[in-house]
C-alpha positions in Angstrom: -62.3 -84.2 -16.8 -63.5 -87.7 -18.3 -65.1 -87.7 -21.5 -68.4 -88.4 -20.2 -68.3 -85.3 -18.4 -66.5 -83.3 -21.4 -69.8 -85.2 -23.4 -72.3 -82.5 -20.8 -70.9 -79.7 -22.0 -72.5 -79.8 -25.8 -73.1 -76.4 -26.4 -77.1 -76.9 -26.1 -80.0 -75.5 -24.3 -78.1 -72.8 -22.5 -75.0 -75.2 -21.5 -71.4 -74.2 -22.4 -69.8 -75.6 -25.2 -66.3 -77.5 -24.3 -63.9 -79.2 -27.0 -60.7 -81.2 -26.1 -57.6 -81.2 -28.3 -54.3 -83.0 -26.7 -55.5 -83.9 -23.8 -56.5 -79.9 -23.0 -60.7 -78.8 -22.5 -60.9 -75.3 -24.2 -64.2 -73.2 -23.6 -66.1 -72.1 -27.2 -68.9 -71.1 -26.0 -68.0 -67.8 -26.9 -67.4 -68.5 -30.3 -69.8 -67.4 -33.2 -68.5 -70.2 -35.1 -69.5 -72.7 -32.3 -73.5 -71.8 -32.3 -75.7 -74.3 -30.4 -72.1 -76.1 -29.7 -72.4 -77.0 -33.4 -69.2 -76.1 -35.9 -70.2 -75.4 -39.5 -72.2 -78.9 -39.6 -69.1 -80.9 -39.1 -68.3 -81.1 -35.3 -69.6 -80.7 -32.3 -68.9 -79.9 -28.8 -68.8 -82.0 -26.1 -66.3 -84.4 -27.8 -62.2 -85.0 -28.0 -61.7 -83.3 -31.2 -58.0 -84.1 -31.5 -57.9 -86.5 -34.5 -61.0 -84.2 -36.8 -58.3 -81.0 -36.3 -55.2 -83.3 -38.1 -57.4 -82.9 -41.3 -59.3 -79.7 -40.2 -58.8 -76.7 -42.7 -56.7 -74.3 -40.3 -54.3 -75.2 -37.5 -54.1 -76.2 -33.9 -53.5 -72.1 -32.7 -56.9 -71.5 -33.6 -58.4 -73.7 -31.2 -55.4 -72.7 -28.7 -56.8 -69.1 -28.5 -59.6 -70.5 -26.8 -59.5 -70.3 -22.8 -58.4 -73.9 -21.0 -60.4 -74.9 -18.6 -59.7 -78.6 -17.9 -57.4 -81.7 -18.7 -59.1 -84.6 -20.6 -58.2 -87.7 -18.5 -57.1 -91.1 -19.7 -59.4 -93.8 -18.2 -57.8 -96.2 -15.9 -57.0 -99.1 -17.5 -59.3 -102.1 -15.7 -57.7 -103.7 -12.8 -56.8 -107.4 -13.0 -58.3 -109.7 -10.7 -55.7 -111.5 -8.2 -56.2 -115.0 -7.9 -55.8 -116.7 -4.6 -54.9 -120.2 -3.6 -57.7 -121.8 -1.9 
């Protein structure tokens, strides 16, 4: 999953609210603490959250009990042009 797609699933209007910490998609929908896709005013879903949960209150196993459901993919670096003799 790219993070564009990861950004769809925002927790609003009825859609499922996805995180992504190291690289893993967990599904918090589910979650009371993850209303709307929202997390106590600070974060929401639809987003990589793996640098906010370094200074987040509790630790990593709390988002881990969550269930995967995708790997966040590194975009391809651009290609560099080859340049032909004419």
């Amino acid at each position: 999953m790219t993070k564009e797609e990861l950004a769809k699933f925002d927790g609003r209007d009825g859609r499922k609210a996805y995180v992504a910490v190291n690289e893993k998609v967990y599904d918090v929908s589910e979650s009371p603490l993850w209303q709307a896709g929202n997390h106590q005013g600070m974060h929401q879903a639809g987003a990589d959250l793996t640098e906010e949960l370094k200074s987040a209150p509790h630790v990593r196993a709390v988002v881990e009990r969550f269930p995967v459901v995708g790997h966040l993919e590194e975009p391809e670096p651009p290609k560099k042009k080859k340049w032909g003799i004419f």
